[in-house]
C-alpha positions in Angstrom: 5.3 -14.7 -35.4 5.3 -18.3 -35.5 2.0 -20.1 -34.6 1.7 -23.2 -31.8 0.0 -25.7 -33.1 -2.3 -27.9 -30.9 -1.4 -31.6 -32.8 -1.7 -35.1 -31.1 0.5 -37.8 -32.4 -1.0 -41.2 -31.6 1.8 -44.3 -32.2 -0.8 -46.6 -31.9 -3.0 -46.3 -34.9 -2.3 -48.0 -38.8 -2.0 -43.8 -39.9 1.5 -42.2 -40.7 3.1 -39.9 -39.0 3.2 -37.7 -41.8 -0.7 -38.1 -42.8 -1.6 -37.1 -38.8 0.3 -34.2 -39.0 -0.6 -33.0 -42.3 -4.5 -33.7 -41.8 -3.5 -32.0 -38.0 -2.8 -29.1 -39.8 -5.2 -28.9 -43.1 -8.1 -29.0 -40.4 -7.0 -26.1 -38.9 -6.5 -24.2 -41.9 -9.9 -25.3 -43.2 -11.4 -24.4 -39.6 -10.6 -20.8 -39.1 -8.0 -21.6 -36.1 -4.8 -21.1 -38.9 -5.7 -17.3 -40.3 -4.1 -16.9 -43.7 -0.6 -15.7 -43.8 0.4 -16.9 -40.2 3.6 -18.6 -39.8 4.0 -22.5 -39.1 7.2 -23.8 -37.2 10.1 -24.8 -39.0 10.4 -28.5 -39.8 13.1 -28.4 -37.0 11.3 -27.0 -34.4 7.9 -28.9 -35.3 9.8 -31.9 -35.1 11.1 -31.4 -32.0 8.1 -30.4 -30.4 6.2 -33.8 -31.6 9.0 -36.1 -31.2 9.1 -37.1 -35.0 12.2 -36.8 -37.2 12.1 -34.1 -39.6 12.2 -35.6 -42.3 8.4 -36.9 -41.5 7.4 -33.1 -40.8 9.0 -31.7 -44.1 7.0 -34.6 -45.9 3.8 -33.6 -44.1 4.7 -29.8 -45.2 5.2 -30.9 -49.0 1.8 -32.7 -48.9 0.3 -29.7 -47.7 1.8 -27.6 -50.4 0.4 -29.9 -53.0 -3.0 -28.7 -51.9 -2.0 -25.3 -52.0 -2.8 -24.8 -48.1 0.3 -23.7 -47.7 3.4 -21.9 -49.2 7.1 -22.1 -48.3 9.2 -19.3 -48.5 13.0 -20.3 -48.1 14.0 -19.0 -45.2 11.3 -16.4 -44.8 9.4 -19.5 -43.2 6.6 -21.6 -44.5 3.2 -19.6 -44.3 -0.8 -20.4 -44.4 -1.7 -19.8 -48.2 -3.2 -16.1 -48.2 -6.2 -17.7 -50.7 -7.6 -20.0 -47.6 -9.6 -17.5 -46.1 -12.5 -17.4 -48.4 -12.3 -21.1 -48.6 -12.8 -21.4 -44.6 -15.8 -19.1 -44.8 -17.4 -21.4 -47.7 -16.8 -24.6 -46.5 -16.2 -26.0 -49.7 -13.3 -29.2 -48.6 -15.3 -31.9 -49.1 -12.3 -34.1 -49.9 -11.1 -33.3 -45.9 -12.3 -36.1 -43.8 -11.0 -34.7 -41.0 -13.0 -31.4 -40.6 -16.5 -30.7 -39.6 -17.9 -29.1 -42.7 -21.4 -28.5 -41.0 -19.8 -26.5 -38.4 -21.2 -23.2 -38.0 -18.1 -20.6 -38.8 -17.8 -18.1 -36.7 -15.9 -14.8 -37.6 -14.1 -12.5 -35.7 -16.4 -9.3 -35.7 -15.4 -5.2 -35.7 -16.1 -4.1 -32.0 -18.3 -2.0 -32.8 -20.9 -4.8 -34.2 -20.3 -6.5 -31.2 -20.8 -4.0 -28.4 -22.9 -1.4 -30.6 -22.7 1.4 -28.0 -19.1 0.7 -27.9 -16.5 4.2 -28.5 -13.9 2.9 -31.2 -11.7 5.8 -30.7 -12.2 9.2 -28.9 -14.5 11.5 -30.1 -15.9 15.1 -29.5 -18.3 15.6 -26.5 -17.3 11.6 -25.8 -17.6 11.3 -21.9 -15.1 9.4 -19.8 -11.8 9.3 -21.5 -8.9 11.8 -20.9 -7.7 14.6 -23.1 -5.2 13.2 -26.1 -3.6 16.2 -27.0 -2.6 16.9 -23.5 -0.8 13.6 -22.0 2.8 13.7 -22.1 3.4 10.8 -24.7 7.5 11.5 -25.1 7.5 11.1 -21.2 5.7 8.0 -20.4 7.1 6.3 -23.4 10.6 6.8 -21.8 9.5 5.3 -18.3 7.5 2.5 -20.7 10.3 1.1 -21.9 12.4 1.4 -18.7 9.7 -0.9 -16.8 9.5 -3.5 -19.7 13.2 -3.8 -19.6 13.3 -3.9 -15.5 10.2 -6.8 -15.6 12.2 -8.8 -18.4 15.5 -8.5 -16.0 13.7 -9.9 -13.1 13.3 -13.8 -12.2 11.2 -15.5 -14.4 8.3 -16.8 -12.0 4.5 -15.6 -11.2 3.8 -11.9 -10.4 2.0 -11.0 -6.7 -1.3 -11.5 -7.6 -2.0 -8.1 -5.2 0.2 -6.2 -7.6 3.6 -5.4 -7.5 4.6 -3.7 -3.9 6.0 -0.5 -6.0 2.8 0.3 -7.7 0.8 -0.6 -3.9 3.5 2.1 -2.0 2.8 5.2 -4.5 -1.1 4.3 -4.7 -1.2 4.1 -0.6 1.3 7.5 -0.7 -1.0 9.5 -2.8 -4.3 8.4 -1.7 -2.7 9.8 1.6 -2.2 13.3 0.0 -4.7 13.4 -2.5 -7.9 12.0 -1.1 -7.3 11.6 2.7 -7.1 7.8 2.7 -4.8 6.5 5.7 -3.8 2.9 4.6 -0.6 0.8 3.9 0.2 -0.8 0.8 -0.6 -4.2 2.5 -4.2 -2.6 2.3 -4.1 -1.9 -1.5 -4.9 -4.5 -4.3 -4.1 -4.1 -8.0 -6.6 -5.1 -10.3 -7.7 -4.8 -13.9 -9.7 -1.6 -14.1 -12.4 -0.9 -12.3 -14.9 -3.8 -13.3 -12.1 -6.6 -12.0 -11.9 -4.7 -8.7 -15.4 -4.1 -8.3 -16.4 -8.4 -9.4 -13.6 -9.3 -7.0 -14.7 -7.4 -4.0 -18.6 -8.9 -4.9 -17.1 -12.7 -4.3 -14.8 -12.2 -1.6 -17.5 -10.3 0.4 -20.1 -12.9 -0.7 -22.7 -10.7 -2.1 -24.2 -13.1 -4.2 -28.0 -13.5 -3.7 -28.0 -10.2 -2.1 -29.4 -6.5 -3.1 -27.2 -3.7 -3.8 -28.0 -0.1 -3.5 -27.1 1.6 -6.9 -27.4 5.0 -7.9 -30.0 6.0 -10.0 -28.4 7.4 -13.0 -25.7 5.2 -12.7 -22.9 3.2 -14.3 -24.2 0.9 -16.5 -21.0 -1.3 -16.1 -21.5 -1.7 -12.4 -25.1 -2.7 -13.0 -24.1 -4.9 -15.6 -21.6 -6.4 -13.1 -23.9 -6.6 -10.0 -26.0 -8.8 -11.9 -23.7 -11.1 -13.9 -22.1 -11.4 -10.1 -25.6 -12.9 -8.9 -26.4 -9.4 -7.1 -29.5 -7.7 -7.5 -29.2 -4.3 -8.1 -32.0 -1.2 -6.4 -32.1 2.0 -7.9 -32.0 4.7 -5.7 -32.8 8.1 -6.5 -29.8 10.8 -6.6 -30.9 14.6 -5.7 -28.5 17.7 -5.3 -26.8 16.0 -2.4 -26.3 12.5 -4.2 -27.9 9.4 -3.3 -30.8 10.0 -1.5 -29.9 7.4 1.4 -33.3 7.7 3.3 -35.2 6.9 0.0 -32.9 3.4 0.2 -33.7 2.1 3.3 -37.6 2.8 2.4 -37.4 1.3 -0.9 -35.0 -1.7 0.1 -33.9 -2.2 3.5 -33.0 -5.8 2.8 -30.3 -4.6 1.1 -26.6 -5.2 2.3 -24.2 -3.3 -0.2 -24.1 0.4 -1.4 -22.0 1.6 -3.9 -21.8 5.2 -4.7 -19.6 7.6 -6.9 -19.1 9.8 -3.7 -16.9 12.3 -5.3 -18.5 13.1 -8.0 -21.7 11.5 -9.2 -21.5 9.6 -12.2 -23.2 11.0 -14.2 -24.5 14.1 -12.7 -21.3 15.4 -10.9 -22.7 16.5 -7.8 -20.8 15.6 -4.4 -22.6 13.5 -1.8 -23.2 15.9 0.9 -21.4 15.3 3.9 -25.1 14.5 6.0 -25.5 12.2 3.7 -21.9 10.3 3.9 -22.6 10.3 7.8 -26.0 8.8 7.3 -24.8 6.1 5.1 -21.8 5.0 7.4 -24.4 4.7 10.2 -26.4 2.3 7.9 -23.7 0.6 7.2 -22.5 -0.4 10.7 -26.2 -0.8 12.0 -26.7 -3.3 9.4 -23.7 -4.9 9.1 -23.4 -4.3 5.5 -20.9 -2.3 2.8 -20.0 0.5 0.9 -18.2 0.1 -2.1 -16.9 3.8 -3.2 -15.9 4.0 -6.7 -13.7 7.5 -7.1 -15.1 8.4 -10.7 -12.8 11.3 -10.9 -11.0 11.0 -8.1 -9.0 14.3 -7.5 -10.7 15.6 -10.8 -12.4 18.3 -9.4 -12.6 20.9 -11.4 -13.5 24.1 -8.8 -11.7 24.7 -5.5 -10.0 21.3 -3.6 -11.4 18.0 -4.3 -14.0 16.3 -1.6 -12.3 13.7 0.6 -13.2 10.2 -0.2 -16.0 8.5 1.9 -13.6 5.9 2.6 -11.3 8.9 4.9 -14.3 9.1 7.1 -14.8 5.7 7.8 -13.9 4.4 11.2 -15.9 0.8 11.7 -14.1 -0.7 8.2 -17.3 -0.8 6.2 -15.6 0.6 3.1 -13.7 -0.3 0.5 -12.7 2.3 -2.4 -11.8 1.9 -5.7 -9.8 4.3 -8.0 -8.4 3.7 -11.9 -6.1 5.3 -13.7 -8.4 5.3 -17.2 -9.4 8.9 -16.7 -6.3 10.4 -15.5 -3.3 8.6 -17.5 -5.2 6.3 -20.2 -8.2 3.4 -20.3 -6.0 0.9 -22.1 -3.5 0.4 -19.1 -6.8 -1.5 -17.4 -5.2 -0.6 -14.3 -7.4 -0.3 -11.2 -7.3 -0.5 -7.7 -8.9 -1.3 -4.4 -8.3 -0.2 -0.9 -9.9 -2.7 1.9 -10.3 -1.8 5.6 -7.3 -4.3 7.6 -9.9 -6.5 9.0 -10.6 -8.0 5.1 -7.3 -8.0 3.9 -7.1 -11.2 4.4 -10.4 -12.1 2.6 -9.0 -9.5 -0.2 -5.7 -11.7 -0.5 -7.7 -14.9 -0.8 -10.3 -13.4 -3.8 -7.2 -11.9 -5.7 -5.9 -15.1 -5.8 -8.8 -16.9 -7.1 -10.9 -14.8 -9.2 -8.7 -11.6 -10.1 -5.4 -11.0 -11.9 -3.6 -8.1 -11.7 -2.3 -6.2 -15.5 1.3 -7.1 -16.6 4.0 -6.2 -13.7 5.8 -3.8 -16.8 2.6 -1.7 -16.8 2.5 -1.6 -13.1 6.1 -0.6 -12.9 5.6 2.1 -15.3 2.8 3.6 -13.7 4.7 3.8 -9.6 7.7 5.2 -11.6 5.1 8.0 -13.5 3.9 8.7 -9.9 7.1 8.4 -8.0 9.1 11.1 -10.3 6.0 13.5 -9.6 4.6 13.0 -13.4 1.5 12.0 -12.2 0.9 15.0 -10.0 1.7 17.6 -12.4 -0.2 15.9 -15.1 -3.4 16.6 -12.9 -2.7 20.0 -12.4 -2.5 20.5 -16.3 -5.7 18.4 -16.9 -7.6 20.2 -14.3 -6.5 23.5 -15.9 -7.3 22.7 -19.4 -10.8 20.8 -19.0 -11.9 23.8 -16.6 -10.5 26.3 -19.5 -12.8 24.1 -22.0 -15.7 23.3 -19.9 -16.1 27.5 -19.4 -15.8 28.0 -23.1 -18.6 25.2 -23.7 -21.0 26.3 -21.5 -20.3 30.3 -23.0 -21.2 28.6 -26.7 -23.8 27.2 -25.5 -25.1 30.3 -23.7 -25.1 32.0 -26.9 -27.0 29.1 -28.8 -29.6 29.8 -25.6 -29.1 26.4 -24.6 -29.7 25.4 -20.8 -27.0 23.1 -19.3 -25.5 22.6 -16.0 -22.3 21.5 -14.9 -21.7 17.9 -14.5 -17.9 17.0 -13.3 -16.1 17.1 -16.8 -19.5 17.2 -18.9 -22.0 19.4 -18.7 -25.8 18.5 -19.0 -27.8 19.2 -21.9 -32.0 19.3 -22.2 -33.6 18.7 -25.2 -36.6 20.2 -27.0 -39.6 18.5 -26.1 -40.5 15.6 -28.2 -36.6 14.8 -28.6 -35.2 11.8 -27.6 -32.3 12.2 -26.3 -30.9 8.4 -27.5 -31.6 9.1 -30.9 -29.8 12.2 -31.5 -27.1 10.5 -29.5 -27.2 7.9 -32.1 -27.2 10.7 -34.9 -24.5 12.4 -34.0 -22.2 10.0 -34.7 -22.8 9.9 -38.4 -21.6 13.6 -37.9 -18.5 13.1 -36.0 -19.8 13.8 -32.4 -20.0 11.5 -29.5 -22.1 13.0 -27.1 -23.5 10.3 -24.2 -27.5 9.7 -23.8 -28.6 10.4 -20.1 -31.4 8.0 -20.8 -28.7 5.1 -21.5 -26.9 5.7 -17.4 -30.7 5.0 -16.0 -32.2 1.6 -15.4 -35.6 2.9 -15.4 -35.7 5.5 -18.3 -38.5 8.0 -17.4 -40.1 10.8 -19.7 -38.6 13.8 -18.6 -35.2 12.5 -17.6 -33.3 12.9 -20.9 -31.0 15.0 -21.7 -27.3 14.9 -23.3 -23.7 14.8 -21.6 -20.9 16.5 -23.2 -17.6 15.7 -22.4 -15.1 18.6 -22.5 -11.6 16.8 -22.2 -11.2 16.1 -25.8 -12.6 19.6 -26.8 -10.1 21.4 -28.6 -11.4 25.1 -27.5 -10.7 27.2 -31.0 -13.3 24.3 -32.4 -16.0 24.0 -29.3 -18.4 26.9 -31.1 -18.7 25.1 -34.3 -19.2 21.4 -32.5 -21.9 22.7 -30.8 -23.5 24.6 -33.8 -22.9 21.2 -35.3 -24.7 19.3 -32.3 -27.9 21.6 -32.3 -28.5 21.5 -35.8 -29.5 17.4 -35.6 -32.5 18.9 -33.6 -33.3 22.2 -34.8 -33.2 21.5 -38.9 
């Protein structure tokens, strides 16, 4: 793939033409911004894009290859030298008057030295990503490539930034079915994954400077998100019937934004009770504030019909929900979603335009033809099949290791021997293959006692689950 080069070609000045192009270039090279191996234009096309004959560019190239920067390959193309890259990292050009050789360089580091709690790839016990052994790859690959050639086909201008009207339709169809949302597709907003609907619902309700009522466990990336969105977040306590809504208003009636996992609790699984849902709809349109719902699992229940959403009872438009498609079809589509009552559509419109952009329209596409040909329907039933088939065979294992747990969506719960922390054997089992999830890391205010390990099951292949967990125990018991 050929490489744009960012080179300014000043008429005015006593240097060549050729000698601004070539010391263009060499500073990138010697800067990091040209990686070795990557592909320059042709003389041609260089030329034409400056405006210079070619005859100036191919002299400019020629100097280059002099220095050995870079290396022209007939009509393979003319590459950066492969050599250049420990030269960028040690600075050595002190005959380039062009570059800054006191520049700090900064390399381009593995993800997992930049976000250290990062998951490369999924693992066993690893919470929060679907089963890969039961998607059907052959099938959406097929519909993949019919949407990328249906998006090419169409006029080349700029996509809806509320998402594509197909993708809206099925999403406002299901949501009907599936979690007894009654909205139109003028109500539905397309968004990258659930952290791009959740920072553009912050700004266009102008939540910034105010308190949020957060689940306590919780998502760390909605924390993380309240407060890089100026929002302070309150942890509220979570019981057997989810978030304790009378403990909020004691500890923070200020507040004017709840968000809850309504469903099913992240982390914990349970359901918020239907007292409570009532209770926090009431607060809601006493104090003129809002509930953002984020539908964890949405219809991911694993026993008996999934719980409405919170947003189905709502009748004074003080909720918005937001669903994904990361733990049903895959987390690399970064497709989200968010419904909005009618009364902020217009708000909504106005905040997708500014702040948010919706994934490519060929990703959309393929995901309303997934759900349109009933793929998407049937694919739930399989998954909700298999992790319930996985999720009783973990918890037998475990039984017979005499390990408590209790059932948390599509984990289950783990305590630890006293005196073990729970972070450090998450930590551990990684160097052993195993990627169970700390319960300390989803709290904000870590307390003794609160530990414990989360096991995912979807990615639990069930003729292996006794020796994964003989495998887990033994970082503790050895």
């Amino acid at each position: 793939m050929e490489t744009d080069l960012d080179i300014r070609i000043d008429r005015g000045t006593r240097v060549s033409l050729t000698k601004q192009i070539s010391s263009a270039i060499s500073t990138a090279i010697r800067a990091g911004r040209l990686s070795p191996g990557a592909r320059l234009p042709s003389w041609y096309d260089l030329a034409v894009q400056l405006g210079v004959s070619r005859g100036t560019v191919r002299m400019a190239y020629d100097i280059l290859c002099d220095q050995q920067l870079i290396t022209a390959h007939g009509a393979a193309g003319t590459h950066v030298a492969s050599h250049t890259l420990a030269t960028v990292h040690n600075g050595n050009h002190s005959g380039d008057q062009n570059g800054d050789q006191n520049a700090e360089r900064i390399r381009d580091k593995p993800l997992e030295e930049v976000f250290p709690g990062w998951p490369v790839k999924p693992g066993v016990f690893q919470v929060g990503v679907p089963a890969q052994d039961v998607f059907p790859f052959k099938t959406w690959s097929r519909i993949m490539g019919r949407a990328a050639r249906t998006a090419a086909a169409r006029q080349l201008g700029y996509p809806d930034p509320r998402g594509e009207l197909e993708l809206r339709s099925e999403i406002s169809a299901y949501l009907a079915i599936a979690r007894g949302i009654d909205c139109t597709p003028a109500q539905v907003f397309i968004t990258s994954g659930f952290a791009g609907a959740l920072g553009v619902a912050l700004r266009a309700l102008q939540m910034e400077g105010k308190c949020a009522w957060m689940e306590e466990p919780g998502f760390s990336t909605t924390r993380e998100t309240l407060v890089q969105s100026g929002v302070t977040p309150i942890p509220v306590a979570v019981d057997a019937e989810g978030l304790d809504v009378t403990s909020a208003w004691t500890t923070a009636p200020q507040a004017k934004l709840a968000i809850v996992t309504a469903g099913q609790q992240a982390p914990l699984g349970v359901t918020l009770s239907l007292r409570r849902r009532h209770a926090l709809l009431d607060w809601a349109e006493r104090s003129d504030s809002w509930i953002i719902e984020d539908d964890y699992l949405g219809e991911l229940q694993l026993q008996g019909r999934a719980a409405p959403a919170l947003a189905s009872l709502d009748r004074n438009g003080r909720v918005l929900h937001i669903g994904t498609f990361s733990k049903t079809i895959t987390p690399s589509l970064r497709v989200g979603f968010i419904v909005v009552p009618n009364e902020q559509v217009a708000r909504m419109e106005n905040g997708v335009t500014t702040y948010a952009s919706a994934p490519a329209p060929s990703v959309q596409l393929a995901v309303a033809e997934f759900m349109h040909r009933g793929h998407y329907l049937r694919h739930l039933r399989r998954m909700k099949r298999v992790y319930a088939d996985r999720r009783t065979t973990l918890g037998v294992c475990l039984g017979e290791l005499s390990i408590p747990y209790i059932e948390a969506g599509l984990a289950v719960l783990i305590r630890l021997p006293e005196g073990v922390r729970d972070t450090d054997i998450a930590v551990q089992a990684r160097t052993v293959g195993l990627s169970p999830s700390a319960l300390s890391w989803w709290y904000a205010q870590p307390k003794p006692g609160y530990d414990g390990l989360l096991l995912g099951v979807t990615n639990l292949p069930t003729e292996q689950i006794a020796g994964y967990c003989k495998r887990l125990t033994g970082l503790w018991s050895q």
